[in-house]
N, C-alpha and C positions, 0 to 999 in steps of 0.2 A: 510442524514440518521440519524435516532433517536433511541439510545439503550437506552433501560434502565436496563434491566437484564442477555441479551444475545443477542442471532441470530437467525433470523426465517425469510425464512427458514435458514435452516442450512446444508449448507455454502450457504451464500449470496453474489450471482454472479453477476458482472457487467462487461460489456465491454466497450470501448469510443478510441481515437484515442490521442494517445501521439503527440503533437506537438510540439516534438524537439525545445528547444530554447538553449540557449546556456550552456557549460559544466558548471554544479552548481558543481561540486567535489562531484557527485553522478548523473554521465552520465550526457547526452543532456537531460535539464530537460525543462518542458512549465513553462512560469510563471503564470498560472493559476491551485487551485487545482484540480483535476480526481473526488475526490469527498471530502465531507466533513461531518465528523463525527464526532455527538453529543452525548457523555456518558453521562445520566443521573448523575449515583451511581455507584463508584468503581465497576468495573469487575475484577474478579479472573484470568480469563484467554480469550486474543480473539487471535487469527492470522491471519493475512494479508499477503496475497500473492498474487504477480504479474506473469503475464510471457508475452509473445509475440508473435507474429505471426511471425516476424522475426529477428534477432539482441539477442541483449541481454537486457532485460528487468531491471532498477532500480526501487526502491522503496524508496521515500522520506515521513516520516511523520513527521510533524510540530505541537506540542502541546504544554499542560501546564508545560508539565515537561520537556521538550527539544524537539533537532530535530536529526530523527535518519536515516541514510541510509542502506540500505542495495542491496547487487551485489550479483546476480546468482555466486551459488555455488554445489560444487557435495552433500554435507551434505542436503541442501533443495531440491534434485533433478534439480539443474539445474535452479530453478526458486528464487528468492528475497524473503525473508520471515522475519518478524518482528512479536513475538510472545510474551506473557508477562500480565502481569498486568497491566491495563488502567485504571490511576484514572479520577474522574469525568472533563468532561472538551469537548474542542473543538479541534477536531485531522483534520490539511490539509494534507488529503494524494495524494500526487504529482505522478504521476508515467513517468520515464522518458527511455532511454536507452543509453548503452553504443555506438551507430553506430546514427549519426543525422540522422535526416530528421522524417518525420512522418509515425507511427506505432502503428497499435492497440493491444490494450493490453484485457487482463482477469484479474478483479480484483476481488482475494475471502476472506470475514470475514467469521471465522468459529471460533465457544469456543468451538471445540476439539482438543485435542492435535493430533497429525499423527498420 
């Protein structure tokens, strides 16, 4: 996926199937990325959010400025959420779960805030 200003549409949905691989210290994650995302030019604001069809849904992303996780929580409804400023660069976004085995996920980039 290639941004360069924002999301279109907006919120941009993707599904695909987590295959559990073993605990990365951000659930059973695959060692392959879910998807991978190209920033042009610094964005102001995107977020990314996982959930699952069963389990509990992780969210790993991997970029120029670090790698960040995040765990379903009540504050994001339940579901993993990583929101913020994205400078230019190349984002592996992993998405895994707290319960192994293989489980499909909803993956949505949205630049609005909740």
């Amino acid at each position: 996926i290639q941004l360069a200003s924002g999301v279109q549409p907006d919120p941009l949905l993707m599904q695909g199937k987590s295959a559990g691989g073993p605990d990365a210290g951000c659930g059973y994650m695959p060692t392959a990325a879910a998807q991978v995302v190209e920033i042009a030019s610094q964005i102001p604001y995107l977020r990314f959010t996982a959930s699952s069809d069963r389990g509990e849904a992780t969210l790993l992303i991997e970029g120029p400025t670090g790698k960040f996780c995040a765990f379903a929580d009540s504050y994001t409804g339940e579901n993993p959420e990583i929101s913020g400023m994205w400078a230019a660069g190349t984002y592996s976004i992993f998405i895994g779960n707290r319960q192994p085995g293989e489980h499909t996920y909803n993956l949505s980039i949205s630049a609005q805030p909740q």
